[in-house]
Structure formats: structure tokens, C-alpha cells
N, C-alpha and C positions, 0 to 999 in steps of 0.2 A: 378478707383473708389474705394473705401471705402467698403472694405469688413466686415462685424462687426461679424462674425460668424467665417470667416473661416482664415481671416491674422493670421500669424504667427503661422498653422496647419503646419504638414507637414504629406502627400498622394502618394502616389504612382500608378501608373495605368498600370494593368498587360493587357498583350494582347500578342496574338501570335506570333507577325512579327513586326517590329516598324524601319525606317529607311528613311531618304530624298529619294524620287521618290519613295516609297510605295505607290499604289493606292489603296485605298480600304474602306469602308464606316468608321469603326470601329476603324480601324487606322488614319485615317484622322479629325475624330470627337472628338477621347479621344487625338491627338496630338497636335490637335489647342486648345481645354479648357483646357491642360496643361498648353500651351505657354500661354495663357491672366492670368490663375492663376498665374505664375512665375512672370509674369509682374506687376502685382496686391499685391504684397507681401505674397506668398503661397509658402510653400518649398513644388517642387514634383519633381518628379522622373519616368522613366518608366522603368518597369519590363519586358522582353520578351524574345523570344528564338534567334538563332542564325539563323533562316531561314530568306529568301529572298522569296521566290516562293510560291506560295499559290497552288499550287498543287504537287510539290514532297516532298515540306517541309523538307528538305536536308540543313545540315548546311553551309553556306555560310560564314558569319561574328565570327570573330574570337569571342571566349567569355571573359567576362570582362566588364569592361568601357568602354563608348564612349560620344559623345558628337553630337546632334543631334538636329538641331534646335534650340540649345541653351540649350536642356534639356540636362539633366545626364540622360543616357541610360547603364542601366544593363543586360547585354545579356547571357544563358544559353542554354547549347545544348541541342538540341530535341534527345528524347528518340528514339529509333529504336522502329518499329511500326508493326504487322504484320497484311500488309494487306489482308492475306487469311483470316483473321478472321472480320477485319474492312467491308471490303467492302459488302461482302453480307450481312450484317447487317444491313449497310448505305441503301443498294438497297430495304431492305427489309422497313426500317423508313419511308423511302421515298413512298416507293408505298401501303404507309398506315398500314400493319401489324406492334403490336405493340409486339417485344417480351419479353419475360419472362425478371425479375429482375436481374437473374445472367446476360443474356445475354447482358440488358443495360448497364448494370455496364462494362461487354466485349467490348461491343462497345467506351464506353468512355475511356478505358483502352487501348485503341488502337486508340485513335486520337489522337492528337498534345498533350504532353506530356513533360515536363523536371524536371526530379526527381532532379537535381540539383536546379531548381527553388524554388521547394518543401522544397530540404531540407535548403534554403534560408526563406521563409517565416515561416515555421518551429522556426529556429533562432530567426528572426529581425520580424516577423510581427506587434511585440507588441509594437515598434517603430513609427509606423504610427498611427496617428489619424484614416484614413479611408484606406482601398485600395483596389481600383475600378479596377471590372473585366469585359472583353469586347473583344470580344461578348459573346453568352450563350452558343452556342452549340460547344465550346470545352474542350478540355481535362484542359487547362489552365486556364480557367474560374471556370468548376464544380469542380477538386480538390485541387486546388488552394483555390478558395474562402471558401470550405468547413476546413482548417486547421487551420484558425481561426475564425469563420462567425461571432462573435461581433465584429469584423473591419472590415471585408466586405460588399463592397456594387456594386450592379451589375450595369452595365449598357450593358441590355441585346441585343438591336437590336433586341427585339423580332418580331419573325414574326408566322403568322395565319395559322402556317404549322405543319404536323403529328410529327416530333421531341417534337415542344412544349406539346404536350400532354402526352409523358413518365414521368413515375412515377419516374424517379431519378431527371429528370429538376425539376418537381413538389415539391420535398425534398428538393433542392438546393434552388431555392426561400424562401423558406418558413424557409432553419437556418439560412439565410445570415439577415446582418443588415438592407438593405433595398435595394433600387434601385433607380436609378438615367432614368427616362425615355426621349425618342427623340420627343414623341408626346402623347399628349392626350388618343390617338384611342389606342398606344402602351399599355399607364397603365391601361385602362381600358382591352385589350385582360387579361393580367396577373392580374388581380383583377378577372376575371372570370375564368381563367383557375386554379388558387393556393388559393385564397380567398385574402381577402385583403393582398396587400405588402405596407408596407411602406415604401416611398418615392414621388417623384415626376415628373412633366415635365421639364424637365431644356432645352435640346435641345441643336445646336451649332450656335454660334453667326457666323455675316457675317458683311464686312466694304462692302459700295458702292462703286463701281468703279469710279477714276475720269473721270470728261466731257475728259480730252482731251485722255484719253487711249481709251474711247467708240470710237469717233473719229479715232484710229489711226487702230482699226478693220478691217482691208479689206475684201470683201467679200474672202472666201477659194477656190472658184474654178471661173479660168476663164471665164465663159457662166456662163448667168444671165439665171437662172431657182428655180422655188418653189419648195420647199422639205422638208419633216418629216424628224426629228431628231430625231435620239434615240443614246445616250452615254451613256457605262458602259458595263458589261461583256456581251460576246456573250456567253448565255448558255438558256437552257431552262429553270430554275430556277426564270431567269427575264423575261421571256414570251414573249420572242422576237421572237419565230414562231409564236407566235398569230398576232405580226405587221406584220410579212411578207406575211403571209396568206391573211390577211384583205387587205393588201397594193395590193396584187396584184388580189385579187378580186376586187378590186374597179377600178384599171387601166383597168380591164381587161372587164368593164360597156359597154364598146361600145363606140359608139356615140352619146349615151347618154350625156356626158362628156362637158361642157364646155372647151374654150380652157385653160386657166390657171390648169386649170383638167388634161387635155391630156399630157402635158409638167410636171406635178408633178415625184418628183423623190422621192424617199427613201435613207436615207444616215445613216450608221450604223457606228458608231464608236466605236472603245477600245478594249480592252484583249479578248483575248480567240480567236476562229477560227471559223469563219462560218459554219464549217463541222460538227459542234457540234450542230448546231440547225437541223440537220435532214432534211435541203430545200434544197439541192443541185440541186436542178431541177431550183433554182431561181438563180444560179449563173452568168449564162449568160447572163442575163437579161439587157439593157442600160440604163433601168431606177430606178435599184440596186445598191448604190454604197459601198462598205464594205472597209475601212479603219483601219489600223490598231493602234496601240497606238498612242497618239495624244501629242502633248507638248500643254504643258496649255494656249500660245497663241490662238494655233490653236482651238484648242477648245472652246475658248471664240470667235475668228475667226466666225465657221460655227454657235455657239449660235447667235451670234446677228445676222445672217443675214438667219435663217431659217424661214420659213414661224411656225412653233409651234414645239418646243420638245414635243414626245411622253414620255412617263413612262407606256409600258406594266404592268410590274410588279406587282403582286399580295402580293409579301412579301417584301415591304417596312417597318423599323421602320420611318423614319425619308424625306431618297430621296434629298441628297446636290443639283442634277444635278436642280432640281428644283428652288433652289431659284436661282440660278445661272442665270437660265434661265429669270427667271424674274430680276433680277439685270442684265440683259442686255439687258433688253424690249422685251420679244417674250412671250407670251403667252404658256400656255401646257395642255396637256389632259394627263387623265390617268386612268387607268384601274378602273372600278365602283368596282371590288370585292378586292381590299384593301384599307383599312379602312383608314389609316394614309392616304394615296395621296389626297383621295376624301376629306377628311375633309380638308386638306391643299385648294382645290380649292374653295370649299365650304364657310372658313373661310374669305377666299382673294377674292375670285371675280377674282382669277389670272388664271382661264382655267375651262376646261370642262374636263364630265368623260364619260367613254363609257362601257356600257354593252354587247355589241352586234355590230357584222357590221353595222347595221342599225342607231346604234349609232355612229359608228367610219367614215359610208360616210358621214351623215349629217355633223360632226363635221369640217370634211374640206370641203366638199363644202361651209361651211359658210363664213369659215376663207380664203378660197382662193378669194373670194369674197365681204369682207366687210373688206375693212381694219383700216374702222373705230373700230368696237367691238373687232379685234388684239390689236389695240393699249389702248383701255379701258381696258380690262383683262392683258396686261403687264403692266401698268402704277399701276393698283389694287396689281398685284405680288407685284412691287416692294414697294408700301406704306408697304406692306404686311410683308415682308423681313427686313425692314432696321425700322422697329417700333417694332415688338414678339420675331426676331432674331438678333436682334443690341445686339453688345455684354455687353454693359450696363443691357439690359434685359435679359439674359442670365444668366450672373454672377450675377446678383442681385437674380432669381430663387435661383440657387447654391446653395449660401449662405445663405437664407433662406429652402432650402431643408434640406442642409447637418447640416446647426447646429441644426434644430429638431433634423435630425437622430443621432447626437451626444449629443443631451440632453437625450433622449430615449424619445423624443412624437412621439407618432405614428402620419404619415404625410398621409394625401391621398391629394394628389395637384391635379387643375382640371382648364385649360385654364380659364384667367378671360374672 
């Protein structure tokens, strides 16, 4: 399509980790609107460190050039980090105390970090039309984006969590150029927590699968049985002991239970290790299944043929798993206290949200049960998906966000 704003810019998009078979929301969302900008006639580039691993952050890939998806990839090595000093800091963010201003500033001084990157944008920043940083909460973002903030523009994956409320995130939004947001619900959190930012909802586009790949899906596991779907990291972060809690209070109803009830299973798939959610009493369990990383077949695999994906999660900016889910007809529910999911189900008609068990048994006894209203709320998803996130409406966003923020009008964009 016809970019009128932003053809023949060129942008670069920093982020911490960047490479084919990275999983991860932030990398995956700034690596696909790269590849359609390139495609579209946009010079970009990504900027990142030489890490692989999202928890030792240990350099892996050599530094230099590469080539990656098609893009130019420029990779610098991560700074050594001390995490005597990082982590009770982190513990302390996390479980709501907010400390002192030296101490943030310690905390960010000690996450993901590449003074080589630094003294890169330093150089050449002034080379770029814009250059987008993602996600907010690290080291790579906040003082990256701060070394030249009239060409920065964030795209933060904000989430409704005690980090966002320190006074140096607070400073960072507010010198940087603007922001590029994943949903609605996102730019409104950061318009209330920083005061107006300008920028907008842009989002990430998505192509429909063809008829005969839905087709060639076979169900994942031999015996035909109903089950909840949850894909994506196993940590308590994404509130995935709240599924398994609720899950197995609900199995655990009695005979109460209709039969499609009784035979329901729980299937957890992706990174990380169940030992981390604190349940290990549910591990034995036959109607618990835990999986480990999935190849992307498999995983459209157990999509299409789930009875509903859940989304516990409370800190969603955006939630890929979702449209997914609905571009392969299944319905989803998801947790009422983050803002982004609910309004996605809300908007679409593509699921339901749950506040409470009492929300979370009704939701399946429904859906086990009327397989009529599954296929209404998945058929809603996918109008939903392939009409606000088709990459035509995407990139037309974009384009219209980013050349305000390169005119200098201040932008507040707001779902038509």
C-alpha cells in the first residue's frame, strides 16, 4: 500500500534480543511491522544486543551485522550487570514499594544494558527519522531512548503494573517524541499515569490463514477430549496459577459436573517451567497437561481444536495469542482486570471475561455446552482480526500516527 507519510523515511527499532525463533511479544510485534514497512518502501533496521535468553541475558550472537528475516540486524553486547544490586530492587518494584530516585535510576543501571549500543545512537541517531524503542521497562529502552528523545518514539507494551508508576518511566515518556501504542486501553493507562503522550494506536497486523492449512490442522493429541488453552510463558506474571487454581476447583465441583464437564482437561503450553508457578501439588494430576515449547504448527494444531483459549493475564499491552486464536475459529475468555483483553472481547464479540470463579465455571459450562455461541464469538474474533488488524489498517494507522509525530502535532488517536 501507499504509504504517504512515512515511504522513503528510514527508522530503526531497538529492543533487547532480536533473532528468527525469538518468542516473545515485543520482539515479534516490532519484527513483523518492520518486515511490512520494508516491504512497503520504508528503510529500517533493528538495533539489539547480542543476547538469546530472556533470563540470563548472556551473550550468545556474535556482534556486528546480520541479516534476519530479511531485515539488517545490528547486534551489541550486553553490559555485565550486577545482580546483587538488580534483583532486590526488582523484588522490591514488584511487590509494590516504590524506591528512592538514586535507587531507580540503580535498578535501570543494572538491567539489560549495551554501552556499545549507546555509544552507537550517540553517533548515528541523528540519521534516523524516528527510532522506536520496545519494550518500556528496560535498560535499552529508557537510556537509549533518553540520548536523543526528539527521534524517539516508544512503543512501550505498557502494562497496569507497579514498575509503570516510577518516577524515571514517568520522565522517559514524557522527553521522548511520542509513542506508538498496541491498544486503546494501553494509551489511555499512559495518558493517565504521565499526562497526555503523543502518539497513537497502531497495533500489529495479521494475514488469515488459508482454507486448506485450517484443513490440514489435526487435532494434537490422539483421544478426543475438551480442554482450556493457555499459550505463553509459564510464570506468575501471566497468572497462570489463577488458571490452575480455578481449573481445578472447578473439576474438583463434584457430580455436579455434566459429562463434557467431567472429561474437560487443562493444557498449558510454552517457555518457562511449571515449578515456577508455585502448584506443584497439581502436577500429577491426568487432567493437567504441561507442554513444553511448541513449533508453530503445533500450536495452531492445539488452537484450532480447543474447546476456548484462556488469557489469565492481567498485564497485557496488546495479547498476539488472541487473535490467533480467533483466526483459527475458537473463541476466548480472559481475565476482567486487564484492560487491553477485556476491551478486545468487548469490541469483537470474540469471548468472554471473568472476574471471579463464578465467572470462570459459568464461562465453560456454557461453552461446553452450546456449541452454537463458540462458533458465534469465533467467527465475531475473526471479522474482528482480519478488518482493525489486517495489515492495510495497521500500516495506514502508522503512517498516519508517525508523520503527525514528525510534523510536531501532537496526536492523541482513539479506536474509530
Amino acid at each position: 500500500m501507499r504509504l504517504k507519510n512515512t515511504t522513503g523515511r528510514k527508522f530503526a527499532f531497538v529492543v533487547p534480543r532480536f533473532a528468527e525463533g525469538i518468542i516473545g511479544g515485543a520482539e515479534t510485534l516490532s519484527g513483523s511491522l518492520a518486515r511490512e514497512l520494508l516491504n512497503n518502501g520504508v528503510q529500517v533496521e533493528i538495533l539489539t544486543t547480542c543476547a538469546r535468553d530472556n533470563r540470563s541475558w548472556e551473550n550468545y550472537f556474535p556482534p556486528g551485522e546480520a541479516t534476519e528475516y530479511g531485515l539488517k540486524v545490528t547486534r551489541f553486547p550486553v553490559a555485565a550487570r550486577d545482580l546483587d544490586i538488580w534483583v532486590p530492587l526488582q523484588i522490591s518494584i514488584s511487590d509494590g514499594i516504590s524506591p528512592s530516585l538514586d535507587a531507580q535510576l540503580d535498578w535501570m543501571q543494572h538491567s539489560v544494558n549495551s554501552f556499545e549500543l549507546y555509544e552507537y545512537l550517540e553517533r548515528y541517531s541523528s540519521a534516523y527519522d524516528l527510532i522506536f524503542f520496545a519494550p518500556y521497562l528496560f535498560g535499552t529502552t529508557f537510556w537509549g531512548s533518553l540520548i536523543n528523545p526528539e527521534r524517539a518514539c516508544l512503543i512501550p507494551c505498557l502494562h497496569d503494573e507497579h514498575a509503570a508508576y516510577l518516577d524515571i518511566i514517568a520522565s522517559m515518556f514524557q522527553q521522548v517524541r511520542g509513542a506508538l501504542f498496541n491498544a486503546a486501553a494501553e494509551q489511555e493507562l499512559a495518558n493517565t499515569l504521565y499526562g497526555p503522550v503523543a502518539g497513537g494506536e497502531v497495533g500489529m497486523g495479521f494475514v488469515p490463514f488459508e482454507s486448506e492449512y485450517l484443513q490440514s490442522l489435526k487435532p494434537y493429541f490422539k483421544e478426543s477430549f475438551p480442554y482450556i488453552l493457555y499459550l505463553g510463558r509459564k510464570e506468575t506474571g501471566k497468572n497462570v496459577q489463577l488458571l490452575l487454581d480455578y481449573f481445578v476447583q472447578f473439576k474438583e465441583s463434584g457430580s455436579r459436573l455434566p459429562g463434557a464437564a467431567a472429561d474437560l482437561k487443562l493444557v498449558i503450553g510454552g517457555g518457562g517451567d511449571f515449578s515456577d508457578l508455585g502448584r506443584d501439588q497439581y502436577l500429577g494430576r491426568e487432567d493437567i497437561i504441561d507442554l513444553k515449547e511448541l513449533s508453530e504448527t503445533d500450536k495452531h494444531r492445539l488452537l484450532r481444536h480447543a474447546t476456548v483459549l484462556c488469557q489469565p493475564s492481567r498485564n497485557e499491552s496488546f495479547s498476539i495469542v488472541l487473535m490467533e486464536a480467533w483466526l483459527l475459529g475458537r473463541p476466548v475468555m480472559v481475565h476482567a482486570g486487564c484492560a487491553v483483553t477485556r476491551q478486545h472481547v468487548l469490541d469483537s464479540g470474540g469471548g468472554l471475561y471473568f472476574a471471579d470463579f463464578g465467572d470462570f465455571s459459568g464461562i465453560i459450562l456454557e461453552l461446553l455446552s452450546n456449541d452454537e455461541i463458540s462458533d458465534e464469538m469465533a467467527s465475531a474474533g475473526w471479522q474482528y482480526v482480519t478488518s482493525y488488524y489486517s495489515w492495510n489498517s495497521v500500516l495506514s494507522r502508522f503512517d498516519r500516527v508517525v508523520g503527525q509525530l514528525l510534523a510536531g502535532e501532537s496526536v492523541i488517536e482513539n479506536k474509530l
